[in-house]
N, C-alpha and C positions, 0 to 999 in steps of 0.2 A: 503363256499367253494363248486366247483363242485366236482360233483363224479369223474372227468377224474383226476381234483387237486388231491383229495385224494387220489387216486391209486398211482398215479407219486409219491405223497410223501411218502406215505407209503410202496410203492413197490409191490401191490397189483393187482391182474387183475378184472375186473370189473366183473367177472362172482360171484368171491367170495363176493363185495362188495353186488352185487344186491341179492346174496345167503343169507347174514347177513340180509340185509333189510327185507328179506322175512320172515325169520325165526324167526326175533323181529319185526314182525309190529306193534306191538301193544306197546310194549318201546319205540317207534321211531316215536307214531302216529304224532305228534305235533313238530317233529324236522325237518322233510323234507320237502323244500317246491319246489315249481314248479317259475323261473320268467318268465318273458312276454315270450321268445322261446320256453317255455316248459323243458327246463333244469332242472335238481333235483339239488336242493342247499341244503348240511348239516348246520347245525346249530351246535356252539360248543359241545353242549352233544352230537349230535350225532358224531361228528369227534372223543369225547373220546371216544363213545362208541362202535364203527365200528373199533378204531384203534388195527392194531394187537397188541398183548401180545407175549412178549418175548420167544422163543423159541428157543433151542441149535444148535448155530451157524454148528454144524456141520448135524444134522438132516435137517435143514432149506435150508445145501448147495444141501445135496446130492436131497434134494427134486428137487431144485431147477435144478440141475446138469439134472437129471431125463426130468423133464418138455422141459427143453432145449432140449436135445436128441428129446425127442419126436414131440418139434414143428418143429426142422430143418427135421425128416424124414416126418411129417405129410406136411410139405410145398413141399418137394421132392416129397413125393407123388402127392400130387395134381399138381405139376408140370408135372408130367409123365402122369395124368391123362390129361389132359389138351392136351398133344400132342397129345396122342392118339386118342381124343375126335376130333382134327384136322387132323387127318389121317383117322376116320373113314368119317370125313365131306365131307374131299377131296375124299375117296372111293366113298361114296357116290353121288357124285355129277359125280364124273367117271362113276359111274354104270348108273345112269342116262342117262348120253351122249352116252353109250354104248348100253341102253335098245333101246333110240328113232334112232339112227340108223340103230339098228336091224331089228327095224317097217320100217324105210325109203326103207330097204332093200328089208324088205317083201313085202312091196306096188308095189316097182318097178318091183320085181318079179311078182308081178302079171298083173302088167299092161302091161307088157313085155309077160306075156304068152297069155292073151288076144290078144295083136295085132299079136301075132303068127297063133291064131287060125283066123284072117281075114285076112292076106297078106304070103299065100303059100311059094311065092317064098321068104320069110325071114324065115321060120321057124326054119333053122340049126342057120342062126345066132344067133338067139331068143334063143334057144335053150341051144347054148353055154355061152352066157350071164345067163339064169338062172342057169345054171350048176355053173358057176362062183360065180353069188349070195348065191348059197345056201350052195356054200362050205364055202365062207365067213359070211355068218349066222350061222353054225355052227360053226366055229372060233369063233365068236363074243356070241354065244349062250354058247358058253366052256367057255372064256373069264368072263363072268358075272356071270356064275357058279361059277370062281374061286373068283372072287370077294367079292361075297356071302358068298363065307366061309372065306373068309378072316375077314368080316367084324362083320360076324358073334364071331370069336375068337375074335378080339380085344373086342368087345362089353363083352364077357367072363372075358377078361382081367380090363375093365373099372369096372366089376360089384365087379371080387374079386378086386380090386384097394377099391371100395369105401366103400367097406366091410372093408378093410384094416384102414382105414382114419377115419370110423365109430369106431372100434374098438381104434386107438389109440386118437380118441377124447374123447372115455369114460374114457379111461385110462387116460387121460388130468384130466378130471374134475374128476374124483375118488382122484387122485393123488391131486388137490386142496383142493378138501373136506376134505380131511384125515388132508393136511397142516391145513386150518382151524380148524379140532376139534380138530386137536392138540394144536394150538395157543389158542384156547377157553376152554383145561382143564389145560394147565395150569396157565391160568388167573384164573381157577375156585379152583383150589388146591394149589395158592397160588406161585407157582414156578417160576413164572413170577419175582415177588415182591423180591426186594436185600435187 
């Protein structure tokens, strides 16, 4: 039987199965084998002995009720995270397009004041034209400013986001463990057994 078999059947997430593994490698040297994919296959002993142990339907819900909760907001989360990580993308790629027109702005600025200072008689035009660039470089200069901070907060918001996600992932596996050594004393104190 695969390990994905045994979860399904037993109802089990593989983090607890490969948690069991670890914690009996040495009961289990001889039972686990690897086929041609690389796939781990249990052998009967190990199927009994990886299988859970009885524990009260109602502790076992609320656990379960618990874990629920948490993966639908841990999924929510990484959903929001996920937008957000596409809005700073799109920021970012604005800000871009925003920085190198600035530069395009700047250049023509200058290559505009240049031919001001060799053709006299254009120099008011010249003139008005960089007045015009650099009040629009300043827009565009404001512009990327604000961006900046924008990008800067969501990036704030993505970090406590994955702070968040870290947090209720441990809470995940804390909340398995506990299900396990629950399932595991009372297989060992007998309360299992009718």
């Amino acid at each position: 039987m695969t390990i994905i078999e045994f979860c399904k059947m037993y109802h089990v997430s593989h983090q607890t199965v490969y948690s069991s593994i670890r914690r009996h490698e040495k009961e289990l040297k001889d039972h686990i084998t690897k086929n041609s994919n690389g796939v781990k296959l249990l052998d009967d002993y190990a199927v009994v002995f990886l299988k859970p142990k009885n524990v009260s339907a109602d502790k076992y819900n609320i656990v379960c009720e618990e874990n629920d909760k948490l993966r639908v907001q841990n999924i929510s989360l990484v959903s929001d995270n996920e937008d957000l990580q596409k809005r700073i993308n799109e920021l970012e790629s604005k800000l871009q397009k925003e920085k190198a027109a600035a530069e395009s702005f700047r250049f023509d600025s200058s290559k505009y004041f240049h031919l001001s200072q060799e053709k006299d008689k254009r120099i008011s035009e010249l003139e008005n034209r960089i007045s015009d660039i650099t009040a629009l470089l300043d827009e565009k200069d404001s512009r990327i400013s604000d961006l900046e901070r924008e990008i800067s907060s969501l990036r704030e918001l993505c970090s406590s986001q994955r702070s968040e996600i870290t947090a209720l992932k441990d809470k995940c596996s804390k909340q398995e463990e506990a299900l396990t050594a629950a399932k595991v004393n009372k297989g060992i104190f007998g309360l299992g057994k009718r």
